[in-house]
C-alpha positions in Angstrom: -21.1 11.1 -29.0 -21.0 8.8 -26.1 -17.9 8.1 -25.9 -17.2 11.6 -25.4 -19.2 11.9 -22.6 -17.3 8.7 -21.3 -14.2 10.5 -21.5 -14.7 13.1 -19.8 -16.8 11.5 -17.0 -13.4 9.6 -16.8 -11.4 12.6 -17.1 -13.7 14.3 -14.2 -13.2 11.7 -12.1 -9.6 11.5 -12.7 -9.2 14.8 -11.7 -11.2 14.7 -8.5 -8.8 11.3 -7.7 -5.6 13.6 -8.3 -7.1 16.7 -6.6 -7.6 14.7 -3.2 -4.7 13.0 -3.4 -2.3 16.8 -3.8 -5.5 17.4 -0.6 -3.9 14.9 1.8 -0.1 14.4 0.3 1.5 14.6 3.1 -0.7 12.5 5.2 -1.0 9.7 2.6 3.5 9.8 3.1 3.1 10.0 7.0 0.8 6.5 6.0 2.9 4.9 4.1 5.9 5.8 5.9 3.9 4.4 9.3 3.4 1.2 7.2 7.0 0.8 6.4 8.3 1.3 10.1 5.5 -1.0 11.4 6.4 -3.7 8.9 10.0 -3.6 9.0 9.5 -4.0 13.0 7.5 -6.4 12.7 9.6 -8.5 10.3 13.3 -7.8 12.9 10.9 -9.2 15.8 10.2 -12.0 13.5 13.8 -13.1 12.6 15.1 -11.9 15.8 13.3 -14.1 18.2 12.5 -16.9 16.0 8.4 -16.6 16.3 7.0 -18.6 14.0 3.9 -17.0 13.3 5.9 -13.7 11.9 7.3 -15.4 9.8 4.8 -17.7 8.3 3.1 -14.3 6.9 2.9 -14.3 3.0 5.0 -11.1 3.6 8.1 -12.5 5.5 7.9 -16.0 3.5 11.2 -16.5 1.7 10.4 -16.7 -2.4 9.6 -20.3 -3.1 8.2 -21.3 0.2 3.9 -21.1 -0.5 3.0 -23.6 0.7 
């Protein structure tokens, strides 16, 4: 019995999680698409005039090079 109630309290709050995100679809893209422009600038400055700082972010840190 309780573990219908679970599922549906998950399946409620699924729902509400999918119905904001069809709300706001287009403004979460705008978002991420933002994001992406930002970071790719961001990353071009880096390698473009050498600054250090860019390109010590985890981000722009070629793979193998943590430390």
């Amino acid at each position: 019995m309780a573990e219908t109630a679970d599922n549906s309290k998950n399946a409620s709050a699924f729902a509400k999680i999918r119905e904001t995100a069809e709300k706001y679809k287009s403004q979460i893209g705008l978002a991420i698409l933002l994001l992406y422009v930002f970071l790719l600038g961001l990353g071009t400055i880096g390698e473009i005039w050498d600054i250090e700082w860019i390109l010590d972010l985890p981000l722009f840190r070629p793979p193998g090079k943590y430390q």
